[in-house]
VEXZAZA-393322 format. One line per 10 residues: number of its first residue (from 1); for each residue y, z, x of C-alpha. Coordinates in nm, 2 decimals. Example, Ala and Ser with C-alpha at 12.3 -4.5 7.8 and 13.67 -1.06 7.14 Angstrom:
<vofis>
1 = -0.45/0.78/1.23 ~ -0.11/0.71/1.37 $
</vofis>
This chain:
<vofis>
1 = 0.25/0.98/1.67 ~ 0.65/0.92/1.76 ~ 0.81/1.21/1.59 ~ 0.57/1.47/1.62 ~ 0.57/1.57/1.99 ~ 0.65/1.87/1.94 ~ 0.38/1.99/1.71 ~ 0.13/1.80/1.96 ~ 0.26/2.00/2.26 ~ 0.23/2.33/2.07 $
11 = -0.10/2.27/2.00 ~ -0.22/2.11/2.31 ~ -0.02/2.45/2.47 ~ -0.28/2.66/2.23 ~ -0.57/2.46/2.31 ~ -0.49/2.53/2.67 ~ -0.48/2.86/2.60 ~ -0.79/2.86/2.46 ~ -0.95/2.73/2.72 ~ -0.82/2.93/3.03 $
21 = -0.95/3.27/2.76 ~ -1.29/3.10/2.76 ~ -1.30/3.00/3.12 ~ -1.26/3.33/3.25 ~ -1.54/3.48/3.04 ~ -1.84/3.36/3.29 ~ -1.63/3.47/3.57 ~ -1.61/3.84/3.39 ~ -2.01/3.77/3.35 ~ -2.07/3.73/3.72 $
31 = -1.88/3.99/3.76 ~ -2.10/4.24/3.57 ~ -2.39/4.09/3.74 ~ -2.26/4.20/4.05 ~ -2.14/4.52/3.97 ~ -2.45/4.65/3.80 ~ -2.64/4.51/4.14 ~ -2.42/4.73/4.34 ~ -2.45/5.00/4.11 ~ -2.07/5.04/3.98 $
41 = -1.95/5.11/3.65 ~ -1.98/4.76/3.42 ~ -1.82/4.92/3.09 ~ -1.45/4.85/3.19 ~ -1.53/4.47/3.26 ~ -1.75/4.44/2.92 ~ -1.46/4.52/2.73 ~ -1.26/4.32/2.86 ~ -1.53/4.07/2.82 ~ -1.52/4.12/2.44 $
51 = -1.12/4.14/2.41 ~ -1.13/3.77/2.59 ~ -1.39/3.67/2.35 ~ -1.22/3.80/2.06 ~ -0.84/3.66/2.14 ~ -1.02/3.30/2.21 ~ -1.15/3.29/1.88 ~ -0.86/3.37/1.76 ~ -0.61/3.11/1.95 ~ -0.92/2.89/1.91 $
61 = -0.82/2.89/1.53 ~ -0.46/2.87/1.52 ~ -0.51/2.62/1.77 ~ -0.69/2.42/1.57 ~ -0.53/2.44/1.24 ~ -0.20/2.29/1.40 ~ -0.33/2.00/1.58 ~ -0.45/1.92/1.24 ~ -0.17/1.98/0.99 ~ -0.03/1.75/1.29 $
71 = -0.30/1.50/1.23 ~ -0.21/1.51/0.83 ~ 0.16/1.54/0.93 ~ 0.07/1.15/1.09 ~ -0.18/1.03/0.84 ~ 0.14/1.14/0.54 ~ 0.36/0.93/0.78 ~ 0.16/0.58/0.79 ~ 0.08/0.64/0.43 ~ 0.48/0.64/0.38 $
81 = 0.54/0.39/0.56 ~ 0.23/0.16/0.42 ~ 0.39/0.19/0.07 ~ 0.76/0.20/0.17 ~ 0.60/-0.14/0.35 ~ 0.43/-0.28/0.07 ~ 0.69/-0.29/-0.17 ~ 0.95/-0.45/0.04 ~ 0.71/-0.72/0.16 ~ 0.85/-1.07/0.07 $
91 = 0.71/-1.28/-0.24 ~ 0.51/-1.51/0.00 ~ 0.29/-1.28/0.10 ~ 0.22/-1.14/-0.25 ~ 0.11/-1.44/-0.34 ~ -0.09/-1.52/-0.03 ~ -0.28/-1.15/-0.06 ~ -0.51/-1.02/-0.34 ~ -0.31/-0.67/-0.47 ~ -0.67/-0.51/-0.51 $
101 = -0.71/-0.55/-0.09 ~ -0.38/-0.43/-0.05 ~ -0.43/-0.10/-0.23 ~ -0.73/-0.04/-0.03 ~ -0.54/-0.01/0.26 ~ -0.35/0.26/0.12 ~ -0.64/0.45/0.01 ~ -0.95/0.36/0.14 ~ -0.79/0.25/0.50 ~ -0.59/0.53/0.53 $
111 = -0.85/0.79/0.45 ~ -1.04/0.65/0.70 ~ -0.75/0.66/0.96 ~ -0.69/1.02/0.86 ~ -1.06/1.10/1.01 ~ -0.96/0.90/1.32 ~ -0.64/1.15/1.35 ~ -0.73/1.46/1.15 ~ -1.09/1.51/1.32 ~ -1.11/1.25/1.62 $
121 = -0.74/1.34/1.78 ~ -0.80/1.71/1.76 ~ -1.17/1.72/1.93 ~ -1.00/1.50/2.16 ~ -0.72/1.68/2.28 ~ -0.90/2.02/2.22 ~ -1.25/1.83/2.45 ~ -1.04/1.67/2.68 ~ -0.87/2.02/2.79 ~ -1.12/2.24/2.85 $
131 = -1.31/1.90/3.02 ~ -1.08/1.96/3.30 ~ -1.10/2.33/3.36 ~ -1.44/2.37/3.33 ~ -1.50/2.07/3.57 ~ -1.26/2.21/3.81 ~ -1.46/2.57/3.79 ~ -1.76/2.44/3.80 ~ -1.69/2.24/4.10 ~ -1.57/2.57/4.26 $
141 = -1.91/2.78/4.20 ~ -2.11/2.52/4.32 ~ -1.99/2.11/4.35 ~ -2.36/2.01/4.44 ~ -2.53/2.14/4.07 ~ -2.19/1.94/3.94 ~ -2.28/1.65/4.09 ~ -2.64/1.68/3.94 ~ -2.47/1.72/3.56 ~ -2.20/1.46/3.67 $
151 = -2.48/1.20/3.72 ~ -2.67/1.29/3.41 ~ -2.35/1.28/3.23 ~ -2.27/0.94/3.36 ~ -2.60/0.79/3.20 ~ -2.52/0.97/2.88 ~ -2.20/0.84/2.85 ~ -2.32/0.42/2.96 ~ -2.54/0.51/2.65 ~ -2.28/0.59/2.44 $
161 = -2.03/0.32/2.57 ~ -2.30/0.07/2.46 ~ -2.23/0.13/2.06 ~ -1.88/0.19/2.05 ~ -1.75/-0.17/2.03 ~ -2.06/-0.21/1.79 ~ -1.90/0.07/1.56 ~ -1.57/-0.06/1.61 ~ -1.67/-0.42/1.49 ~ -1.93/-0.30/1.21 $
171 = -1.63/-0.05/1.06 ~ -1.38/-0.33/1.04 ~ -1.63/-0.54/0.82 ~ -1.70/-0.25/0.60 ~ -1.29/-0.13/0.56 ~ -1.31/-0.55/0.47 ~ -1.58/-0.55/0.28 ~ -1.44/-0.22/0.12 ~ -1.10/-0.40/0.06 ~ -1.29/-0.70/-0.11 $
181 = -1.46/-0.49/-0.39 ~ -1.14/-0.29/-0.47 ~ -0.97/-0.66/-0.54 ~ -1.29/-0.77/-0.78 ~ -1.21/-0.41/-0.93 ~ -0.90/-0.51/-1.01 ~ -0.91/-0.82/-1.08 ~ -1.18/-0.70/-1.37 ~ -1.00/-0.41/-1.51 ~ -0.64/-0.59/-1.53 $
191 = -0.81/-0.87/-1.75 ~ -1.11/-0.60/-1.92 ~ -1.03/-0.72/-2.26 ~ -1.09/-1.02/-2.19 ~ -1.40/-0.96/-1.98 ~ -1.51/-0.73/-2.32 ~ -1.45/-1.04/-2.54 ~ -1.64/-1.29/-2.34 ~ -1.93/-1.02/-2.24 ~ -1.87/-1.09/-1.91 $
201 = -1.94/-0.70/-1.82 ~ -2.21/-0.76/-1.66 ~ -2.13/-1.05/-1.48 ~ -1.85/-0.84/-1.33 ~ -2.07/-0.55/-1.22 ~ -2.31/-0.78/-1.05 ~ -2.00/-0.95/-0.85 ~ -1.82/-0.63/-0.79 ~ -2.18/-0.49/-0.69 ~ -2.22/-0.71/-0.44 $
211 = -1.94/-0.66/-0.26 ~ -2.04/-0.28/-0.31 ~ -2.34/-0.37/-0.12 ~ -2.16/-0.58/0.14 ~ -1.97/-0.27/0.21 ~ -2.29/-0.06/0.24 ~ -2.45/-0.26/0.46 ~ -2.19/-0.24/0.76 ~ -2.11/0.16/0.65 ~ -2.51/0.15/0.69 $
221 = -2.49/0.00/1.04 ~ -2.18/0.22/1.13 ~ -2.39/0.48/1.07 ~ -2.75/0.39/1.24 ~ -2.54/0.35/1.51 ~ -2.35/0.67/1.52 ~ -2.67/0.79/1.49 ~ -2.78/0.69/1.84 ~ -2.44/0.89/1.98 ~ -2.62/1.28/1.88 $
231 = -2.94/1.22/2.06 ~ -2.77/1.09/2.31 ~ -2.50/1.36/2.39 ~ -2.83/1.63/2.31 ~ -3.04/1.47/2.58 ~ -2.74/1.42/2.81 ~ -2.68/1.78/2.76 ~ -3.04/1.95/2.75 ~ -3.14/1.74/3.04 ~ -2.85/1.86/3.26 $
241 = -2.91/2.21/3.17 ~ -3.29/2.23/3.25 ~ -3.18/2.01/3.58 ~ -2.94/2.25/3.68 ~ -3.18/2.55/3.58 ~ -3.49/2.42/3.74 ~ -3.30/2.31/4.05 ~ -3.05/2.63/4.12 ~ -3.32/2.84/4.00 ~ -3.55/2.65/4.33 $
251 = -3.24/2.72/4.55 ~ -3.19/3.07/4.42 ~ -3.55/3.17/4.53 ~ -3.46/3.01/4.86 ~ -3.17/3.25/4.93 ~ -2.97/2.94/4.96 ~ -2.77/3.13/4.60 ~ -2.71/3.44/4.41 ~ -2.83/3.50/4.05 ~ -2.47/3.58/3.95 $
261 = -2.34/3.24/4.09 ~ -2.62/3.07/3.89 ~ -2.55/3.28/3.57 ~ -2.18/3.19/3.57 ~ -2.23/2.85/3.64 ~ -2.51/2.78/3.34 ~ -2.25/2.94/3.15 ~ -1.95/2.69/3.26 ~ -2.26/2.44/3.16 ~ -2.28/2.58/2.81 $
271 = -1.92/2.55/2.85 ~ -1.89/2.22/2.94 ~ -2.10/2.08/2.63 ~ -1.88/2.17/2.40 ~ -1.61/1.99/2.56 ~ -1.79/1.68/2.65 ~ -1.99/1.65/2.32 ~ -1.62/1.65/2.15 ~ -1.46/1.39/2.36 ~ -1.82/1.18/2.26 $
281 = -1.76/1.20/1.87 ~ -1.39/1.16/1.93 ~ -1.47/0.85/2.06 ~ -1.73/0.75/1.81 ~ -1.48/0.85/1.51 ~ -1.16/0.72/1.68 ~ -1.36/0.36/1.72 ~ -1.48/0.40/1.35 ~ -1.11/0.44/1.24 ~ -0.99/0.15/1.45 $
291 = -1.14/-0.09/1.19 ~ -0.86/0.08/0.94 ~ -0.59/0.09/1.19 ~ -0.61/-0.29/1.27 ~ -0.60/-0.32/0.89 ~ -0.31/-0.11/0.83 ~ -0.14/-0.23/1.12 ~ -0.16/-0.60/1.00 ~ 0.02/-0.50/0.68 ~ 0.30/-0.32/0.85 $
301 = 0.35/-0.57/1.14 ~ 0.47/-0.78/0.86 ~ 0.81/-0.86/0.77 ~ 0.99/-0.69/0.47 ~ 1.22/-0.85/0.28 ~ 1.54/-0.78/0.50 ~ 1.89/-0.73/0.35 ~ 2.10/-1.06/0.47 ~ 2.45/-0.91/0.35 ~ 2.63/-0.56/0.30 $
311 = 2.52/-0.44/-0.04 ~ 2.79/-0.41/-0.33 ~ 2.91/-0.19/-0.60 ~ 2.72/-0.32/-0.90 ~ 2.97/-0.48/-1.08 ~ 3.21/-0.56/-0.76 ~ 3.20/-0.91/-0.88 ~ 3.31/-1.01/-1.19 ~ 3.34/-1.43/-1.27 ~ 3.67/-1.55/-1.41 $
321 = 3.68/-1.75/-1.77 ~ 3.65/-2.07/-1.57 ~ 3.40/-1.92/-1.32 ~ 3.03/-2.00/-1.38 ~ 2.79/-1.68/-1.40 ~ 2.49/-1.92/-1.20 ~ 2.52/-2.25/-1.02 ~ 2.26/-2.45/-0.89 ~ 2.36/-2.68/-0.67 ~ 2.11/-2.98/-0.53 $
331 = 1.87/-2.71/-0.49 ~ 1.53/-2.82/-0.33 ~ 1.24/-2.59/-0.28 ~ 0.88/-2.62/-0.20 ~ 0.55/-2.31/-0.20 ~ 0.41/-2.52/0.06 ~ 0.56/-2.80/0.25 ~ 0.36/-3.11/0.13 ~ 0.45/-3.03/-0.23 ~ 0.82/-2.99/-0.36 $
341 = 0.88/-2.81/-0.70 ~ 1.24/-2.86/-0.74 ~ 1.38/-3.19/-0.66 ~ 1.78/-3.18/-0.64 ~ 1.82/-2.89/-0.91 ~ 2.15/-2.93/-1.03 ~ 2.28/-2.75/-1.38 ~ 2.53/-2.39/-1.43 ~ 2.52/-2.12/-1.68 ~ 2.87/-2.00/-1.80 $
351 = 3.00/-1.67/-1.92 ~ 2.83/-1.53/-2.22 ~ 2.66/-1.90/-2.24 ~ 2.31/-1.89/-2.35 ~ 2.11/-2.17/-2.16 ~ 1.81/-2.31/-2.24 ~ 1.53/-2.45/-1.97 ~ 1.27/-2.65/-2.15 ~ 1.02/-2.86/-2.02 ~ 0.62/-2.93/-1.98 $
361 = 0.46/-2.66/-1.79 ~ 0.46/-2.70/-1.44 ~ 0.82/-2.88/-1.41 ~ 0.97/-2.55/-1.21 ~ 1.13/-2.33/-1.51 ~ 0.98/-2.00/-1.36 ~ 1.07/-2.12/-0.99 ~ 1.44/-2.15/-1.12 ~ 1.36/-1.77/-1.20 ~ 1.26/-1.66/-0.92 $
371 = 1.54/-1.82/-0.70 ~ 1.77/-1.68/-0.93 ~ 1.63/-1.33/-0.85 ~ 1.62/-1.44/-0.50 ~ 1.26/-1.34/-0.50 ~ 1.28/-1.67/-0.28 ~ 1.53/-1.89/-0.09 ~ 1.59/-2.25/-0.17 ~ 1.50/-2.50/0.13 ~ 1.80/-2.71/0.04 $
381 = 2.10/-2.66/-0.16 ~ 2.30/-2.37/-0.30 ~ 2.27/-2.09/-0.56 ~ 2.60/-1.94/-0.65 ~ 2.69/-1.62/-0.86 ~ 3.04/-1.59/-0.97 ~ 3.10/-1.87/-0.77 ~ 2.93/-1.68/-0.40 ~ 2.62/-1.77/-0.24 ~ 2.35/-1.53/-0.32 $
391 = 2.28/-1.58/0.03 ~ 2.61/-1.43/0.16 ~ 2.49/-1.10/-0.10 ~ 2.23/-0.84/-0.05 ~ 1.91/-0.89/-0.23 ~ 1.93/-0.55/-0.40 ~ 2.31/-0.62/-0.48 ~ 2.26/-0.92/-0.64 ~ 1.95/-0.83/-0.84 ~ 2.14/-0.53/-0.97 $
401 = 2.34/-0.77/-1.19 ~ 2.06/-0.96/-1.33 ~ 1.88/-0.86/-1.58 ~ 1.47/-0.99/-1.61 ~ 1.28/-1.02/-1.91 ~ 0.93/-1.14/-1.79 ~ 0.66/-1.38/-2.03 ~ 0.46/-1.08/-2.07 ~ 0.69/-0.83/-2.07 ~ 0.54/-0.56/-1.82 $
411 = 0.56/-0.22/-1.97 ~ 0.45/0.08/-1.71 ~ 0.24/0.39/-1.78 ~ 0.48/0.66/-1.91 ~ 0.71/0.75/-2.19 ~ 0.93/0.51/-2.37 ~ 1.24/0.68/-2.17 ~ 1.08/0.64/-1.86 ~ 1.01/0.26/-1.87 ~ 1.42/0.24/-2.02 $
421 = 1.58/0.44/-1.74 ~ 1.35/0.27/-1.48 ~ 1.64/0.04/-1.33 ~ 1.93/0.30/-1.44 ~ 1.77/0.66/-1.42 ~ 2.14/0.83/-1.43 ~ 2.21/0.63/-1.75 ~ 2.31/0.86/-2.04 ~ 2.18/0.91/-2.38 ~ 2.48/0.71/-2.54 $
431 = 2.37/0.40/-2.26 ~ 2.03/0.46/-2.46 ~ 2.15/0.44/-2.81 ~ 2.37/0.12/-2.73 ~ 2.04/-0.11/-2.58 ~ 1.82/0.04/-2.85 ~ 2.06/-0.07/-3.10 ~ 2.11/-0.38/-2.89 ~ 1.72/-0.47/-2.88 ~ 1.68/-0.39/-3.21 $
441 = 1.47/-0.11/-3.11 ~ 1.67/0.23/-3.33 ~ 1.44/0.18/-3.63 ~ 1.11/0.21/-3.39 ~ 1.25/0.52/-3.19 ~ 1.30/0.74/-3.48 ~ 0.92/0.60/-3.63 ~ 0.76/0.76/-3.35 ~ 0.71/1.18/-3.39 ~ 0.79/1.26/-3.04 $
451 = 1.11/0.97/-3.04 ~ 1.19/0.84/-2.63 ~ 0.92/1.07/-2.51 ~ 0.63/0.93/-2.65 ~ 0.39/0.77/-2.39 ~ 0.36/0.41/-2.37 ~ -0.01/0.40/-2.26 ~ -0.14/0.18/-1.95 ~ 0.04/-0.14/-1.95 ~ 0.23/-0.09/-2.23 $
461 = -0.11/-0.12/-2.47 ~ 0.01/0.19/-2.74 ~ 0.29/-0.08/-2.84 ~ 0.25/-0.42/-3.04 ~ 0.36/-0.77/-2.84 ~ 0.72/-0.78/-3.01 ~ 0.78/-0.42/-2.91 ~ 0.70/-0.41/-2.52 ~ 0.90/-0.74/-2.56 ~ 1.22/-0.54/-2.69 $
471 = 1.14/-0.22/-2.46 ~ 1.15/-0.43/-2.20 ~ 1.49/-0.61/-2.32 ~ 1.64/-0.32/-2.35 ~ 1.56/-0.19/-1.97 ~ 1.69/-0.46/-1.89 ~ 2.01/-0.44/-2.08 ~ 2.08/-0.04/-1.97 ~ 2.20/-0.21/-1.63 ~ 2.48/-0.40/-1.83 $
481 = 2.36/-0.75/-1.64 ~ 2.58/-1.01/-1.62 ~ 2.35/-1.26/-1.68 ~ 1.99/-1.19/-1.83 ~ 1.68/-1.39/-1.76 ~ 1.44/-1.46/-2.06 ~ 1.08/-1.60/-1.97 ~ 0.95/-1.73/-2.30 ~ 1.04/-1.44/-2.47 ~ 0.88/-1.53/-2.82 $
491 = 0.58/-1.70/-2.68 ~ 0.33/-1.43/-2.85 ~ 0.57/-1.28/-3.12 ~ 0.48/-1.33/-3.50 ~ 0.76/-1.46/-3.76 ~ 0.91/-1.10/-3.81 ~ 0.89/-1.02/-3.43 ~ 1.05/-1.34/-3.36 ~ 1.33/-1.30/-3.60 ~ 1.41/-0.99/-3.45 $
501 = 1.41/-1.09/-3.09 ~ 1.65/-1.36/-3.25 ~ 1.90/-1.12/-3.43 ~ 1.89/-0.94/-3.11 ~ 1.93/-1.20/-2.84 ~ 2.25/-1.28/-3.09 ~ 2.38/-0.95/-3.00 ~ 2.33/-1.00/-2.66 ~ 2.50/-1.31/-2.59 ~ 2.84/-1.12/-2.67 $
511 = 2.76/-0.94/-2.39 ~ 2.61/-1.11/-2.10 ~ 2.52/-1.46/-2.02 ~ 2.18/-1.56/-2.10 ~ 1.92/-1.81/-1.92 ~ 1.62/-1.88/-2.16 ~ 1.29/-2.03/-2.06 ~ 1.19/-2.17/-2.42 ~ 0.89/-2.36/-2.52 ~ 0.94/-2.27/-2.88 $
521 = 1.19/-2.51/-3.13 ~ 1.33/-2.21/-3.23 ~ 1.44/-2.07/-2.95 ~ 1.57/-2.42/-2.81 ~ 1.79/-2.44/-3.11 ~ 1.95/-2.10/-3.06 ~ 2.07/-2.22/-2.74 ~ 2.46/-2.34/-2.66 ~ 2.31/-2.57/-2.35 ~ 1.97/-2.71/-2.31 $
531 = 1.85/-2.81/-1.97 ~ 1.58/-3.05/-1.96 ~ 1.31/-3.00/-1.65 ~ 1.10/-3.27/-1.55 ~ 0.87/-3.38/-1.24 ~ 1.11/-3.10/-1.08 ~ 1.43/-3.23/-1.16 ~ 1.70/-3.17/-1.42 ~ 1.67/-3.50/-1.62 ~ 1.87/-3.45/-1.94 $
541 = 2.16/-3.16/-2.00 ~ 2.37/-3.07/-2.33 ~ 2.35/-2.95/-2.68 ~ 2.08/-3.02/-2.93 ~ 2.24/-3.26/-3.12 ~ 2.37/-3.47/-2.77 ~ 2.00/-3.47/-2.63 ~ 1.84/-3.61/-3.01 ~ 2.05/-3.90/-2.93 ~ 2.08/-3.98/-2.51 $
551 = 1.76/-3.81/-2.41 ~ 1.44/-4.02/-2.43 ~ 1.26/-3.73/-2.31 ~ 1.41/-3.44/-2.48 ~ 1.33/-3.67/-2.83 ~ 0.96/-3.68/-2.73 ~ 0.97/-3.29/-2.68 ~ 1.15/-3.23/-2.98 ~ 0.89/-3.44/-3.19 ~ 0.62/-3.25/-2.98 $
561 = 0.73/-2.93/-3.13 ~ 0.77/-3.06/-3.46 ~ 0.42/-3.19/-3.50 ~ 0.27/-2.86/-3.40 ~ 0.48/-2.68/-3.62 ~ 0.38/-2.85/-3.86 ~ 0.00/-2.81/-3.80 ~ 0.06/-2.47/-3.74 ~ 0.22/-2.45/-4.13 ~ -0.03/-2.69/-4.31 $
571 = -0.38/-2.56/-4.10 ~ -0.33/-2.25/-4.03 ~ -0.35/-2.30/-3.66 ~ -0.20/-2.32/-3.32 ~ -0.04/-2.57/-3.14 ~ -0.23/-2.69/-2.83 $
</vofis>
């Protein structure tokens, strides 16, 4: 609630308000009581009776409408800071969280945190107000009937005190349960081609049903036992009001009480329910929305990925001729700490160089990525650009002058401009023209009837393999890099894709330096430097020609290639 105190104090000032208006109504009844017992005039006192009833309603209303645009105001800032949060998280917990669970705490947590704010803090503050004065005047007309509600209230209330924690705990397993099905959601509809092609459909429904029933279930249980909080606030509040009639009605025929005094203090009574039956939901809702809040709060308790240096100008640093673009020096690094993926990485990339990494799968090529992007930080060792640490550089400043084109080329839902301008949106439309004729992508552009502005579909799906490829070459090119990371980038191209690519990576290379992860012999050959990766360790470095003759291991990857290549041209089909 920081920030909004103001707002809160404005409404809890109306809500008072509200309830002094409806306090002094029964006091105006017992008035009229009296005065048509000793005869006087009432009509004076009835108006008045009416203007009070009328000005309640409406500060009752305004009153209302601001503690919740309040509550909103608050649910709009956690949902802010939830996604300003969950883009800035580091890459380890990514990896260690499923995204599906992660957007269910944006949408399905935070709903349900809206109802805990929206509904439960307003009957709460609104309750908890007119509690007090109508205890206080009640207490005034007659403090033994209070003590007679007070008592009945207390039972009521050990009742209800019984199934909070039970709501609490059942809410958290259904906001999990919740959490669990959005994941299997996603998890199906990233991959639903494939789940089409291998009819898994309804495989999929029946695991994402079940955790669909999972989550019914506990929303089941939250609800059988918010169930059990109406009856009892009902009985807690008929029962006090046929006490306190029963009994003040006894002490009235006793003379030991006027009918006036009675009538105003079943009023208060009336009153008082309204307050006391708020402050019980509140608390039903405000335990249901804990569940979410613990949720929520475990996602924003953790860490972002912090800047370590100053950000720079884009291109503040520029390497000399003799200055290499990326240096890895003795660089160690391990996901977990019983298993090391690179072992002394040692190799650099020079200015408008264009390096190779090749090895098995598994040997650390896309973990040499992702230090390079400082998506992590080495255990050991160094990483330099233009001859700094990228330690001793802001993680936004140094990514800004790397370019990333990943395996699969991740296109996102929009127009073709969109996705281009995504890391430069103040490029201009010459910027544009030079990457599309760069990627090779001019030709493609002026195909399409609607040019830049024609949507891309989700994930990219309205454009073949070698296009999102290029599109997303070119995004990467509109930043002007200064050295641009290639992850397999003809690993699912045809021949006349992969040409192209080729031509364009060509192009490229004149103007930025390029790191290539490359399985295929092609691509390996288009290279100035090959680095070979094995067992997490650079074990061979140079040109093709060099590593045919000193590398044992580059010769049995080279004749690797060459054999399915050759399959490929004589069978028709592909390599393992």
């Amino acid at each position: 609630m920081r920030g909004h105190g103001r707002r809160i104090a404005s409404g809890a000032a109306l809500a008072l308000m509200e309830s002094a208006l409806a306090l002094a109504q029964p006091l105006l009844v017992k008035r009229v009581i009296e005065e048509a017992q000793s005869g006087a005039g009432t009509g004076r006192t009835i108006g008045l009776l009416i203007a009070l009833f009328l000005a309640q309603a409406v500060v009752q209303a305004v009153a209302r409408y601001v503690l919740a645009r309040t509550g909103e105001g608050i649910v709009l800032g956690l949902r802010l800071n939830l996604i300003h949060c969950l883009l800035r998280l580091p890459m380890r917990t990514y990896d260690r969280h499923r995204i599906g669970d992660l957007i269910s705490r944006t949408s399905a947590d935070s709903t349900a945190l809206r109802t805990l704010i929206a509904e439960g803090f307003t009957d709460a503050v609104t309750g908890s107000i007119g509690l007090i004065g109508v205890v206080a005047l009640m207490l005034w007309l007659d403090w033994v009937l209070f003590l007679i509600v007070l008592a009945v209230i207390t039972l009521g209330s050990l009742v209800v005190a019984s199934v909070l924690s039970g709501i609490e705990r059942a809410s958290l397993h259904a906001q999990q349960a919740t959490g669990t099905m959005t994941a299997e959601l996603e998890r199906a509809l990233s991959a639903i081609r494939t789940v089409r092609a291998s009819g898994a459909e309804q495989r999929e429904a029946e695991r994402i049903g079940d955790r669909a029933r999972s989550a019914y279930k506990q929303s089941v249980r939250v609800g059988a036992l918010d169930a059990v909080i109406s009856p009892a606030i009902m009985l807690t509040i008929n029962g006090s009001f046929l006490l306190v009639l029963l009994i003040g009605g006894v002490r009235v025929a006793g003379q030991e009480g006027s009918v006036a005094d009675l009538a105003a203090f079943l009023l208060y009574l009336l009153y008082f329910t309204g307050p006391v039956s708020a402050v019980f939901q509140a608390s039903s809702t405000m335990r249901q929305g804990l569940g979410a809040l613990r949720r929520i709060s475990e996602i924003l308790d953790l860490p972002g990925e912090a800047e370590t240096a100053p950000a720079l100008p884009r291109r503040a640093v520029a390497p000399g001729r003799d200055v290499p673009v990326l240096e890895f020096q003795d660089v160690w690094f391990r996901y977990d700490q019983n298993r090391p993926v690179l072992r002394g990485v040692s190799f650099q990339v020079r200015p408008h160089s264009h390096v190779a990494l090749i090895g098995n799968s598994g040997v650390g090529k896309s973990t040499v990525f992702a230090l390079t992007e400082r998506f992590y930080d080495p255990d050991e060792g160094r990483i330099l650009f233009a001859g700094q640490d990228i330690r001793d550089i802001g993680q936004a400043a140094h990514r800004a002058r790397i370019g990333l084109v990943e395996q699969h080329a991740p296109v996102l839902h929009g127009t073709l401009r969109e996705n281009l301008l995504y890391a430069a949106p103040d490029a201009d439309a010459d910027e544009l023209d030079r990457v599309l004729e760069l990627a090779q992508l001019t030709e493609l552009v002026s195909r399409l009837p609607r040019g830049l502005d024609t949507e891309a579909g989700e994930h990219g799906m309205a454009l073949s393999g070698g296009e999102r490829q290029r599109i997303a070459l070119a995004r990467s090119l509109l930043t002007r890099p200064g050295l641009l990371l290639l992850d397999e980038p003809t690993a699912h191209l045809d021949a006349v894709n992969e040409v192209a690519l080729h031509e364009a990576i060509l192009r490229i290379s004149r103007e930025c330096a390029l790191l290539v992860i490359a399985h295929r012999y092609s691509t390996v050959r288009a290279a100035d430097r090959i680095v070979v990766l094995d067992g997490g360790r650079v074990v061979a470095a140079g040109t093709h020609d060099e590593l045919l003759v000193s590398s044992a291991h580059y010769q049995f990857l080279s004749r690797a290639q060459h054999t399915a290549a050759n399959r490929v041209a004589e069978e028709g089909t592909p390599p393992l």
